[in-house]
C-alpha positions in Angstrom: 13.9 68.8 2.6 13.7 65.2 5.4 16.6 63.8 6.0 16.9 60.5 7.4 19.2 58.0 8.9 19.8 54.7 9.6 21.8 51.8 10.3 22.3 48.7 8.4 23.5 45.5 10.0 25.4 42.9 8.2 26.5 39.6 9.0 29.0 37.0 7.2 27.0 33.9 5.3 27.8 31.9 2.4 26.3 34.5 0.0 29.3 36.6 1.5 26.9 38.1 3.7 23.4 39.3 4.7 21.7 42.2 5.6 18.5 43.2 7.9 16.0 45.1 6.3 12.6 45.5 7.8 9.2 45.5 5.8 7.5 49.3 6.2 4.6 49.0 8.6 0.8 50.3 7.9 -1.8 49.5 5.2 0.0 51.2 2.5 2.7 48.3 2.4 1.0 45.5 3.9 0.6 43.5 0.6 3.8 44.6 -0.7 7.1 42.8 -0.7 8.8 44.6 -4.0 10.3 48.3 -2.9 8.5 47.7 1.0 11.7 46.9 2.8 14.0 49.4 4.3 17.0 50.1 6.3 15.7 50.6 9.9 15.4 54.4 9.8 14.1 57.9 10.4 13.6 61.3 10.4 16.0 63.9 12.4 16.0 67.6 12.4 18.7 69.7 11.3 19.9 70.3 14.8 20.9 67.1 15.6 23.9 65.1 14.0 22.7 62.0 11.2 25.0 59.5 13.4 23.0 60.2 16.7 19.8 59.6 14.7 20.3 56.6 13.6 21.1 55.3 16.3 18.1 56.8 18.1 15.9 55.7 15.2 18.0 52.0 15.1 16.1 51.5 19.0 12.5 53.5 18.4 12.1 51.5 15.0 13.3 47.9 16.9 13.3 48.5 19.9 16.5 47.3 21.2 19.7 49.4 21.4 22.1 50.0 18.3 25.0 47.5 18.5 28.4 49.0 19.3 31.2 48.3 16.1 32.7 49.7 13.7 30.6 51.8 11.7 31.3 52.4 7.8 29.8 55.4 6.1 27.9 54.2 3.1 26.8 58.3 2.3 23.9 59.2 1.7 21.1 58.7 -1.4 17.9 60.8 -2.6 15.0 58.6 -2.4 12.1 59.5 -5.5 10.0 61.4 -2.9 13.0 63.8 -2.6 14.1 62.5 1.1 17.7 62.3 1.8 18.7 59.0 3.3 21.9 58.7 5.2 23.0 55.1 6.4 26.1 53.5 8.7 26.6 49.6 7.9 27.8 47.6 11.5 28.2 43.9 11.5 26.4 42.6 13.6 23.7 39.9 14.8 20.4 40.4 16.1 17.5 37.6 16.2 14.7 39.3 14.2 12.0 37.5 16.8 13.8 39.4 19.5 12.2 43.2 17.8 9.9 45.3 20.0 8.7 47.9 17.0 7.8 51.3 17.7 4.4 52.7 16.5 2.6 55.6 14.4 -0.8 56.7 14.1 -3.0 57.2 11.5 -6.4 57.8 10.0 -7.4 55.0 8.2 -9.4 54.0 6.1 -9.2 57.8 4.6 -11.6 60.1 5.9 -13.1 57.6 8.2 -12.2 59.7 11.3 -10.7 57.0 12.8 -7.1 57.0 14.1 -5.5 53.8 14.5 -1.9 52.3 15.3 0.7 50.7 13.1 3.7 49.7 13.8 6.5 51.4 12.2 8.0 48.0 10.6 6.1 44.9 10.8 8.6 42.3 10.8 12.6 42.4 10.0 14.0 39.7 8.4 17.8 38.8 7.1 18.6 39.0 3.2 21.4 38.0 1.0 22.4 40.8 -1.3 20.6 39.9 -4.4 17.1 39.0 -2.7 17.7 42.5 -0.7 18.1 44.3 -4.2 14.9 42.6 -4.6 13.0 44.2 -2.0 14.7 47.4 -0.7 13.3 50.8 -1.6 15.2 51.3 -4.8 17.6 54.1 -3.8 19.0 52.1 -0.6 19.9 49.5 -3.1 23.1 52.1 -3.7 23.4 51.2 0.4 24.5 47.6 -0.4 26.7 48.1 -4.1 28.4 50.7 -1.3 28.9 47.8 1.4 30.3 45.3 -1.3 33.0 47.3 -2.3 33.9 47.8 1.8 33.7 43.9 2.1 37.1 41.9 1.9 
């Protein structure tokens, strides 16, 4: 079974506040907007503890380091393709302009023999909760009902 692990930043706004999500990179997602949006993210091996990956994954995904702050556990969720997702929210800011994304390679198109590089999220963006319910992958939408009920 992949497990992942994340962070999700938040920030106060008038909606109460707003959370960074970035849009999955590659072809599969690049005309998507509905379920193609994620907490920044990634794969660990058993071996290594889910707090340590994300924030390994938080700086190969953005490429800037995690921010320091108090982290609240919001669990962990099964996504449909069976993956285990397991996320910290930290409040924080971070100027979406200022990511340096790290990359994956693929074939594409299929059996073209071609490998080519994508980045691993093409662009991060801040979201209110009800336009992020919107968008997320529908699992992590359990991610921000979980940082509500943390907010005063």
């Amino acid at each position: 079974m992949k497990r992942s692990a994340g962070l999700l930043l938040f920030r106060p706004s008038g909606q109460g506040f707003e959370v960074l999500l970035g849009h999955m990179g590659g072809p599969f997602f690049a005309r998507r907007d509905a379920g193609a949006w994620t907490v920044p993210k990634g794969e660990y091996e058993p071996d290594e503890p889910a707090w340590d990956a994300a924030r390994r994954e938080f700086q190969e995904e953005l490429g800037l380091p995690p921010p320091d702050g108090e982290a609240i556990d919001l669990g962990e969720v099964r996504q449909t393709n069976g993956k285990i997702v397991t996320v910290w929210a930290i409040e924080a800011d971070l100027d979406p302009a200022a990511i340096v994304p790290g990359t994956f390679r693929m074939e594409w198109p299929p059996r073209s023999g071609r490998l080519q590089e994508f980045p691993e999220l093409d662009r991060v963006a801040w979201f209110g909760p009800e336009r992020a319910r919107e968008v997320i992958v529908k699992a992590q939408a359990a991610f921000l009902d979980r940082l509500v009920e943390h907010s005063p």
